[in-house]
C-alpha positions in Angstrom: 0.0 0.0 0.0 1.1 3.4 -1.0 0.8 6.1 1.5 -1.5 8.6 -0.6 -0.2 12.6 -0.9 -1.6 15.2 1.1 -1.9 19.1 0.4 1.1 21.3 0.0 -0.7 23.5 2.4 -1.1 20.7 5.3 3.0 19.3 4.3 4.1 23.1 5.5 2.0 22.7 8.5 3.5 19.5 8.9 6.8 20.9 8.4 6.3 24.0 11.1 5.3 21.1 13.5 8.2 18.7 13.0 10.7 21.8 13.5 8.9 23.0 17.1 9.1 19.4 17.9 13.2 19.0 17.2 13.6 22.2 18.7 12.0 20.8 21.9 12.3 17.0 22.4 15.3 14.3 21.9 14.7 12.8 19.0 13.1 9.8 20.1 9.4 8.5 19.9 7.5 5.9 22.3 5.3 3.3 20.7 3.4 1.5 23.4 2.3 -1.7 23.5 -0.3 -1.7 26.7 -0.2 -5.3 27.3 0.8 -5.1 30.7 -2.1 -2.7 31.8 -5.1 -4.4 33.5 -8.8 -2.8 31.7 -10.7 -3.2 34.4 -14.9 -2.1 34.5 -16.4 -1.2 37.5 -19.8 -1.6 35.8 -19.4 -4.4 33.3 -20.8 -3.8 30.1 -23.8 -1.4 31.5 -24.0 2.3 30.5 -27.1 4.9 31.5 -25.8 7.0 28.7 -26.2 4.8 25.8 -23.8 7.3 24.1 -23.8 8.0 20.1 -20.6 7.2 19.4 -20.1 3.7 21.6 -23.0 2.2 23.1 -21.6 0.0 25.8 -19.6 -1.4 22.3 -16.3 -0.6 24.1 -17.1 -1.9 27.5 -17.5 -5.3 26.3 -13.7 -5.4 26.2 -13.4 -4.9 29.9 -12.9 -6.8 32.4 -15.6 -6.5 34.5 -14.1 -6.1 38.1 -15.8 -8.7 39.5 -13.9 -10.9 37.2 -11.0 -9.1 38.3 -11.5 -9.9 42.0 -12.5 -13.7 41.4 -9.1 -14.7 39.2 -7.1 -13.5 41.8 -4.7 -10.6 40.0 -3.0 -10.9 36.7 0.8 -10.1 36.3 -0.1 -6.8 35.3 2.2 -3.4 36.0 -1.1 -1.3 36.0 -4.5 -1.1 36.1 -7.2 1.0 34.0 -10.2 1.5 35.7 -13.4 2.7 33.8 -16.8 1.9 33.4 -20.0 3.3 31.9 -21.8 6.6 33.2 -24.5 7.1 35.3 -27.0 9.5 34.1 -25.1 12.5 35.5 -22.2 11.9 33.4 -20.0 10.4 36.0 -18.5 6.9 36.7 -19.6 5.4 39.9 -16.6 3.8 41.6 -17.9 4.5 45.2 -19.0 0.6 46.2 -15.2 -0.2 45.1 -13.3 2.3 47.0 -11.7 -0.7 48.7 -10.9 -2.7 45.9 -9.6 0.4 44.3 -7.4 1.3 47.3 -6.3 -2.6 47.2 -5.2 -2.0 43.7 -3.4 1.1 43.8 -1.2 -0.4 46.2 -0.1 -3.6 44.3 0.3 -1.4 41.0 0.1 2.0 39.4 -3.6 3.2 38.5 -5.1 5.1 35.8 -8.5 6.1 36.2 -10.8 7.2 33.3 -13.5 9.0 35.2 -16.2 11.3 34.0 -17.5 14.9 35.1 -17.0 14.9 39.4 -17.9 16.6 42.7 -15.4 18.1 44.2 -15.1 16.0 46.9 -15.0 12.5 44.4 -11.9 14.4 43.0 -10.0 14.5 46.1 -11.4 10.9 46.8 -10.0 9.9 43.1 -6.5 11.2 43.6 -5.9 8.9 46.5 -6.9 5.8 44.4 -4.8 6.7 40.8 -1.1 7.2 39.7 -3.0 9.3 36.7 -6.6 10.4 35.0 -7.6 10.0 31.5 -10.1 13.0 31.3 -12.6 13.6 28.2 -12.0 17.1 27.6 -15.7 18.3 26.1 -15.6 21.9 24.1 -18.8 22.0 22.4 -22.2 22.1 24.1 -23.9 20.8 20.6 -21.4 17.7 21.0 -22.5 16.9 25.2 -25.7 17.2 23.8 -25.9 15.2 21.2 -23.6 12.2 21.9 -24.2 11.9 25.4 -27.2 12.9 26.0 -26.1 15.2 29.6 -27.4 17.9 31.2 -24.4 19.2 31.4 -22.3 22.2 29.9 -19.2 22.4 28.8 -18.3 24.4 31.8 -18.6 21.3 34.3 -16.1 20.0 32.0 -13.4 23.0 32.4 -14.9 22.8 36.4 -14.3 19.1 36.8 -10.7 19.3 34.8 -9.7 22.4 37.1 -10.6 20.2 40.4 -8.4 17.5 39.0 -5.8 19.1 38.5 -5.0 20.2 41.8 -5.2 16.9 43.0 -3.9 14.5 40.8 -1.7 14.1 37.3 -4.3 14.3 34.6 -4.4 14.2 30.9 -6.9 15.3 29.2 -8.4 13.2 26.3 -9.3 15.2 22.7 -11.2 12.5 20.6 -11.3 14.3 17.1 -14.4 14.0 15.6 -16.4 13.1 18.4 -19.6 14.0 16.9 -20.6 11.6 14.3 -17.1 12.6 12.4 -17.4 15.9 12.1 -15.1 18.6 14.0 -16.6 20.8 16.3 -15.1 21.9 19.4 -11.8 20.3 18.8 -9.8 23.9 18.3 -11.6 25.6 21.3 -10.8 22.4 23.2 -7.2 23.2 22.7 -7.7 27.1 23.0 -9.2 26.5 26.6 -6.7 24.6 27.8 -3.7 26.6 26.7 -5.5 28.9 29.2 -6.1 27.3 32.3 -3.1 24.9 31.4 -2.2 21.3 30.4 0.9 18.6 31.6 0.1 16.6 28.3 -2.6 15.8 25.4 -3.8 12.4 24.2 -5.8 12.6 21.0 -7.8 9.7 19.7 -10.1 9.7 16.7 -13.9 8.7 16.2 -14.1 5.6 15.4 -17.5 4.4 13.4 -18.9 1.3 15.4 -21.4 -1.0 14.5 -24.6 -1.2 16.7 -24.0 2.4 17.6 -26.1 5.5 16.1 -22.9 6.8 14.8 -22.1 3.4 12.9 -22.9 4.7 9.4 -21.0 7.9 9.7 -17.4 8.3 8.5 -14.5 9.1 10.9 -13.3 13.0 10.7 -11.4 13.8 7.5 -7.8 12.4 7.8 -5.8 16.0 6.8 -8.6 18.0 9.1 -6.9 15.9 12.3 -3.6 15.9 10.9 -3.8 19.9 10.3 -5.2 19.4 14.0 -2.6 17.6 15.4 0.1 19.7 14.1 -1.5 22.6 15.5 -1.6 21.4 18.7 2.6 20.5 18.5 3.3 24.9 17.6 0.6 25.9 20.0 1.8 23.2 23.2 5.8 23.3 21.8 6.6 21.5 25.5 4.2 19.0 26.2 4.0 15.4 25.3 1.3 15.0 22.9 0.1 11.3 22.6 -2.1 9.2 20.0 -4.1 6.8 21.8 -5.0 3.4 20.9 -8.9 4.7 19.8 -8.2 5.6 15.8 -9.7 3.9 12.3 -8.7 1.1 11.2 -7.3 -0.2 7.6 -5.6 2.7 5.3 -7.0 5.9 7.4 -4.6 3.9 10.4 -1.2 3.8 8.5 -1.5 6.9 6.8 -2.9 8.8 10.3 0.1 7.2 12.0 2.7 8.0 9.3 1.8 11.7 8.7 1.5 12.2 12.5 5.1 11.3 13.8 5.7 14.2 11.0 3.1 16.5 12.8 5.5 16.1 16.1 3.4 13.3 18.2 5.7 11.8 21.2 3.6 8.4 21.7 1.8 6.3 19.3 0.0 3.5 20.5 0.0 0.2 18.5 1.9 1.8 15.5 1.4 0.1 12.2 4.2 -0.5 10.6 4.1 2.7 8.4 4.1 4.9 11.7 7.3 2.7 12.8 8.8 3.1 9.2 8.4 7.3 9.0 9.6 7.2 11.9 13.0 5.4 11.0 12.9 7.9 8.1 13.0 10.7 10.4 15.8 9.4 12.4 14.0 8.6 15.7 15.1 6.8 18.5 12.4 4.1 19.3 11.5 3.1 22.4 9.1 0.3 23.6 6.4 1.2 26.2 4.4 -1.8 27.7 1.5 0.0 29.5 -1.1 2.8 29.1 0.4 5.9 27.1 -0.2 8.1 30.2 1.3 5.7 32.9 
């Protein structure tokens, strides 16, 4: 397969990214491999949100924590906890805090949580190592895809809380809403104000069984020209792409264009990320756990 050719406007974007990038990093990239992080649900394969874009779809690929606690605990490094939402937006680990705390202390913890009180934030950041936050910029998009009563400013509200408490990452997944871009660009424009350790983007993903499943993921040079955007606006932080991304062609040539467009971690690479970036001269290194732990 061929990588196809993108606009000589997006390669000069690309080209402005890749020079803030060697101007602030070693030249080396991480491609993690997250077999040694536990995905634990706390609520099985059950959502209340029934949300646009997943469904429950990608808690089926959990292991539900009663599962966990019945096998006895896997040779794992780390642990992901997650779950689905209740109907206020947030994941209910509250009849787990002891087999949370019993966790943390065997291995490091990332938590994916949802929007929080302030006082389930303090109560987080004594269970995880790190938080996965979904950072939410448009109120169409809350609206539509999860179906909250919520705005987009108990999304800056709960990521403020978090981040006096505990190390937290904020999540960007381009695209969110059915594959088209809205918010995406604010997203990034709100936290360059109130300030960010890191970024992890991941991309929408069509899914069967969902309502979003005959939509088509976000145009591939839209993220890219989003990506690289992101590397000159946030010139020191790590900017990760997470494991959630299209499959098939989109995948390789995503992954090839975005070690160009100044990326730090790719998760899973295909082997066209891996070869650009040989090309590039990189260092590779191997990680073995969740691109944030």
């Amino acid at each position: 397969m061929e990588i196809r050719e993108i606009s000589p406007k997006l390669i000069k974007k690309l080209d402005q990214a890749w020079e803030v990038r060697q101007q602030n990093f070693p030249a080396f990239i991480e491609f993690d491999y997250p077999e040694q992080t536990e995905v634990i649900s706390l609520t099985g394969n059950e959502c209340a949100l029934d949300c646009a874009h997943c469904g429950g779809h990608y808690l089926e690929h959990m292991l539900p924590i009663e599962d966990y606690q019945q096998q006895g605990q896997k040779e794992s490094n780390s642990c992901l906890i997650s779950g689905g939402c209740t109907s206020a937006g947030l994941i209910d680990f509250s009849a787990y805090k002891e087999d949370l705390n019993d966790i943390s202390e065997e291995r490091k913890v990332n938590m994916h949580v949802g929007l929080l009180a302030e006082e389930e934030v303090e109560e987080v950041s004594q269970i995880a190592d790190s938080v996965s936050f979904d950072f939410i910029a448009d109120q169409e998009t809350i609206d539509e895809v999860y179906g909250l009563d919520r705005t987009v400013d108990d999304y800056i509200t709960t990521y403020k809380r978090l981040r006096e408490e505990v190390d937290v990452l904020p999540h960007i997944c381009i695209g969110l809403k059915g594959g088209e871009m809205v918010g995406e660009y604010q997203a990034l424009e709100i936290l360059k104000e109130i300030g960010v350790v890191g970024l992890v983007f991941i991309v929408f993903v069509p899914t069967k069984g969902t309502e979003y499943e005959d939509h088509s993921p976000p145009p591939l040079e839209e993220v890219l020209e989003l990506i690289a955007t992101a590397r000159v606006e946030f010139p020191e932080i790590p900017i990760h792409l997470g494991c959630m991304r299209p499959k098939g062609r989109y995948r390789a040539e995503l992954d090839y264009y975005a070690i160009k467009a100044g990326v730090n971690k790719l998760v899973v690479p295909t082997s066209f990320g891996i070869r650009h970036a040989e090309e590039l001269g990189l260092e590779i290194g191997y990680g073995e756990e969740c691109c944030i732990l």
